[in-house]
C-alpha positions in Angstrom: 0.0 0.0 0.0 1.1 3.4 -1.2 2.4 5.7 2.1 0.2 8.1 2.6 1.9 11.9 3.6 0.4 13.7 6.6 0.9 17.3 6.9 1.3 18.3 10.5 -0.8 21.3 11.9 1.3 23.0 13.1 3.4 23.4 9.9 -0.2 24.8 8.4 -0.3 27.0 11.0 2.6 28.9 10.5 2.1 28.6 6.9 -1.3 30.4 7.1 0.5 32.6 9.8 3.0 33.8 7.4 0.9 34.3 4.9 -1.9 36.6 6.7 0.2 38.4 8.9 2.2 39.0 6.1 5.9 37.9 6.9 7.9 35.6 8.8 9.0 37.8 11.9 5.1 38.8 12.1 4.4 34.9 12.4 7.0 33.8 14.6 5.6 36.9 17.1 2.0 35.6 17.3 3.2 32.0 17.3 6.1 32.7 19.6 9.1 31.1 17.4 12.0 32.7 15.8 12.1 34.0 12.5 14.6 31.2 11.7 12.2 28.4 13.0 9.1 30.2 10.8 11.7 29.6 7.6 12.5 26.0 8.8 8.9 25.0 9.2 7.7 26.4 5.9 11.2 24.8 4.3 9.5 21.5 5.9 5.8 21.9 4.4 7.4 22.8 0.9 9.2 19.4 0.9 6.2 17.7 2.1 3.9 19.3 -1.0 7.2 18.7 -3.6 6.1 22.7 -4.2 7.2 26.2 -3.7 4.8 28.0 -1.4 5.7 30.9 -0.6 7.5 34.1 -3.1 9.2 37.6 -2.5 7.9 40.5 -4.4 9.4 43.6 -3.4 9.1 43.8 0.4 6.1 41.8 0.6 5.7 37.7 0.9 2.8 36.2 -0.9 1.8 32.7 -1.9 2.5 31.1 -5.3 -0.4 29.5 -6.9 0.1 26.4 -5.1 0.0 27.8 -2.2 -3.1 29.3 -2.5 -4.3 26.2 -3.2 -2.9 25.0 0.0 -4.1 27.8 1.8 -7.8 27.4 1.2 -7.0 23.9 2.8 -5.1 24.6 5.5 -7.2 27.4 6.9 -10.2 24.3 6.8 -8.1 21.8 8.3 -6.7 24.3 11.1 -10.5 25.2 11.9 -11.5 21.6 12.1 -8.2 21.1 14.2 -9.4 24.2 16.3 -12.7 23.6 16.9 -12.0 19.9 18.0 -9.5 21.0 20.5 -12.0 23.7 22.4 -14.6 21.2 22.2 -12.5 18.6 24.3 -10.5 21.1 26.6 -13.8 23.4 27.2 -12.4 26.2 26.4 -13.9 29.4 28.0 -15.2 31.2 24.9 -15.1 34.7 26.6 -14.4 38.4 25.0 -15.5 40.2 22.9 -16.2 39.4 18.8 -16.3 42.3 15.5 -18.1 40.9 13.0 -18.9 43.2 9.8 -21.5 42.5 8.0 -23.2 44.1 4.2 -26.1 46.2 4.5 -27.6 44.7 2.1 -28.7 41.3 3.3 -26.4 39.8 5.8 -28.4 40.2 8.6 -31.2 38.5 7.7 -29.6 36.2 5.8 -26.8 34.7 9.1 -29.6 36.1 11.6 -30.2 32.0 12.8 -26.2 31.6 13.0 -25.8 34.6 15.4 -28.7 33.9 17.4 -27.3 30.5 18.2 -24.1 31.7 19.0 -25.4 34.3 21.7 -27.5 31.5 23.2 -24.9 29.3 23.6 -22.2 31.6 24.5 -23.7 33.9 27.0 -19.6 35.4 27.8 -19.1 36.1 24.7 -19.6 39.6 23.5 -21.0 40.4 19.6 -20.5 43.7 18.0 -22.1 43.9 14.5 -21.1 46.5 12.1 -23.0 47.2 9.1 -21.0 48.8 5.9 -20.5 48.8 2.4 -18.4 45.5 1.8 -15.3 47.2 0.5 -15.3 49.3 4.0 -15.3 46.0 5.8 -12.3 44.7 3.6 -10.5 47.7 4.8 -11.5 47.0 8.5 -10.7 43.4 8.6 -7.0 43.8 7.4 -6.9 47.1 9.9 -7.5 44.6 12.4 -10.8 46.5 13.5 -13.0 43.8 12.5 -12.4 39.9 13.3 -15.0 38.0 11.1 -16.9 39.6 8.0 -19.4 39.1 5.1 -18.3 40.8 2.3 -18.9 41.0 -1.3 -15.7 39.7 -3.3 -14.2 41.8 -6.1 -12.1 39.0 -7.0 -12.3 35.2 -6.9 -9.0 34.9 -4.8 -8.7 37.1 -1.7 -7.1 37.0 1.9 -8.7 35.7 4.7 -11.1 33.8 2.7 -12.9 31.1 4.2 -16.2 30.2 2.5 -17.3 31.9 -0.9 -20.7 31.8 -2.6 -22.8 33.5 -5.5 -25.4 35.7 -5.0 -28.4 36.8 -7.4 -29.7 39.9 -7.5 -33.3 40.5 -8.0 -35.6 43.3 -9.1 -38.2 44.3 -6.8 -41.0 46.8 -6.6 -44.4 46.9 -4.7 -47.3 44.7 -5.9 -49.0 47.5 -7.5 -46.1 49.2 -8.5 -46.2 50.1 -12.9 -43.0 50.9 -14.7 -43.4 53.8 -17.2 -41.4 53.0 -20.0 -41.5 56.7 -21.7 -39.3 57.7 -18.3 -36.3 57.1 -16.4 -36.4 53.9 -14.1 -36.7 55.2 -10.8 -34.3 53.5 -8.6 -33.4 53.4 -5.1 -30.2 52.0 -3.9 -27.8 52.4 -1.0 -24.7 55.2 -1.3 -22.3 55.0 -4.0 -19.7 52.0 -3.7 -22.2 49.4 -3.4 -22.2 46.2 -5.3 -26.0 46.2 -6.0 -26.3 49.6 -6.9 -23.4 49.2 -9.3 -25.5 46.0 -10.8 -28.1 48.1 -11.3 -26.9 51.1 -13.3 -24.4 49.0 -15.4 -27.2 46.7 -16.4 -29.7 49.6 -17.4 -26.5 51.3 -18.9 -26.0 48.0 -21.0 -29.5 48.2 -22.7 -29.5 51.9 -22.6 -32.1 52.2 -20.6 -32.6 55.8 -18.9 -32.3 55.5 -15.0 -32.2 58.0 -12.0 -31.8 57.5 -8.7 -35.0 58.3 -6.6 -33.7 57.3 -3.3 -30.6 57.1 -1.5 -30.0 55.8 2.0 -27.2 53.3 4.2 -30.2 51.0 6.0 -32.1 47.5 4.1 -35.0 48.9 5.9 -35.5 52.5 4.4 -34.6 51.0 1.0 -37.5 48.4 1.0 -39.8 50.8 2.4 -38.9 52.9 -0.4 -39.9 50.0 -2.4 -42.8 49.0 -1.1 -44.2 52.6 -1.4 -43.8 52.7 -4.4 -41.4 55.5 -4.9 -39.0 53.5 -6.8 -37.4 49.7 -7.7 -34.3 48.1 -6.3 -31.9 45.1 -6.5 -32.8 42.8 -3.7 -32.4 39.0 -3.0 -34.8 36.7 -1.6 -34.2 37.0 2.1 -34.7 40.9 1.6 -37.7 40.7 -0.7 -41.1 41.6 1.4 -44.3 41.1 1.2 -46.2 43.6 -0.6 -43.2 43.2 -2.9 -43.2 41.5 -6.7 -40.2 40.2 -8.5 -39.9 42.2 -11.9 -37.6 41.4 -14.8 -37.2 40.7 -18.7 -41.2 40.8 -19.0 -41.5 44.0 -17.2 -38.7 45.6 -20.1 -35.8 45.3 -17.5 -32.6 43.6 -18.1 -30.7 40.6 -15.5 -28.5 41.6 -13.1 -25.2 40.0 -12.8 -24.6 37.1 -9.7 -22.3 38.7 -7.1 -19.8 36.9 -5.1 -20.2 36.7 -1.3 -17.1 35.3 1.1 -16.5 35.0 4.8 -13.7 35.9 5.7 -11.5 36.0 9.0 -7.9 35.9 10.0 -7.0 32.3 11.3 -3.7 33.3 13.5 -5.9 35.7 15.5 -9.4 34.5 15.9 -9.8 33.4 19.4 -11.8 30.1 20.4 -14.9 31.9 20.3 -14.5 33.2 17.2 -13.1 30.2 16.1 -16.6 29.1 16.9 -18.8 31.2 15.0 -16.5 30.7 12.1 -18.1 27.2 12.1 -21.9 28.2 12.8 -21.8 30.5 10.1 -20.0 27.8 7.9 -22.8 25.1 8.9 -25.3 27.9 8.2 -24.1 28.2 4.9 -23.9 24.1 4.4 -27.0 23.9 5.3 -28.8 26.0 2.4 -26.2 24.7 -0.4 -23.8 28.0 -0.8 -21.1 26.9 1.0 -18.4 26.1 -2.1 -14.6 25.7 -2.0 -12.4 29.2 -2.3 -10.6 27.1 -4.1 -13.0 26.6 -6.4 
């Protein structure tokens, strides 16, 4: 029987460790090891994959394309690790917890997930910040945020853990008619968001005339602008109301493109609680049949 290779957790760990703390002396300070141990243990996981892993590009270290597609495992394999490990030790999930999430339907959408965790982890602080996603990229690699829901602007980014598509749809009130002789009316959240970008690039595509009718940061203003009729929007199912009707190519409007969700977090400094929630939200996502690969 062929041997099989094993590759040891803690090697991932510093591997993942170097890669989103962004250097070897970074790594070796949050995993308390010298800068020549760091080199020694990713030397190690190189031989172990017969590939290259990591490469220098100016003063920055960043993986080579197979290791991101280690990456994508090891950050699973480290979590699995992880949450085994608290599970048996009972680890006392205390602190506090950042999690940043899209105003446009995250809440709703990971509301189950989050309610869970606060049952079962009455210690454990949550504070939920709602921005635009590429606000919450900026937060999460500030360190100001430790878990966030964010639209992807590319397929491969740090910290990703879970990514999924999402479809846009266009709603308007029951009753609500389109007037073809005038501009759409849309409402939409402030400029920089993804949806309100699908939006005017798909009208823009058919040259279809368009202005913006309302303009706000909060899910709820927007559909109540929707549902009174004042304009239509890009929503997805677990936003759309009732009192609300899905319009689209019959109605004289074009499709709007899929967006790409992830969840992202950074492994070397999520504590066991977050550590934690990681998993809820992944289950949450297994469980309705968008969780993928980010390898994928």
């Amino acid at each position: 029987m062929a041997s099989i290779t094993n590759l040891p957790t803690d090697l991932l760990r510093t591997f993942v460790a170097v890669v989103e703390l962004g250097g070897h002396s970074k790594a070796g300070a949050v995993l308390g090891r010298s800068q020549p141990a760091i080199s020694l243990q990713i030397q190690r996981l190189e031989e172990l994959v017969r590939a290259p892993l990591l490469a220098q590009e100016g003063r920055s270290i960043l993986p080579t394309r197979a290791g991101e597609s280690l990456l994508s495992y090891a950050r699973e394999m480290l979590r699995i690790n992880d949450e085994a490990v608290s599970y048996f030790h009972r680890s006392a999930k205390t602190g506090v917890l950042r999690i940043g999430l899209p105003t446009d339907y995250a809440v709703a959408f990971l509301q189950g997930a989050l309610t869970r965790f606060i049952a079962q982890n009455p210690q454990t602080e949550l504070e939920i910040h709602c921005d635009l996603s590429r606000e919450l990229h900026q937060h999460l690699r500030a360190d100001e945020l430790d878990i966030i829901v964010a639209m992807m602007p590319s397929v491969r980014m740090p910290y990703l853990s879970r990514a999924w598509t999402e479809q846009p749809i266009w709603a308007a009130a029951e009753g609500f008619h389109l007037d073809h002789v005038r501009p759409v009316p849309l409402g939409a959240h402030p400029e920089g968001c993804d949806y309100r970008m699908r939006m005017i690039q798909a009208l823009d595509a058919v040259e279809r005339r368009w202005r913006i009718v309302y303009s706000g940061p909060g899910i709820s203003g927007l559909q109540n602008a929707v549902l009174n009729g004042l304009c239509i929007s890009a929503l997805t199912q677990a936003t759309l109301l009732p009192g609300m009707r899905v319009m689209g190519e019959v109605d004289g409007l074009p499709a709007l493109d899929v967006l790409r969700v992830g969840l992202f977090y950074k492994h070397p400094r999520m504590s066991p609680a977050g550590l934690q929630l990681v998993s809820e939200l992944v289950a949450n996502l297994d469980s309705v049949g968008v969780g993928v690969s980010p390898s994928l």
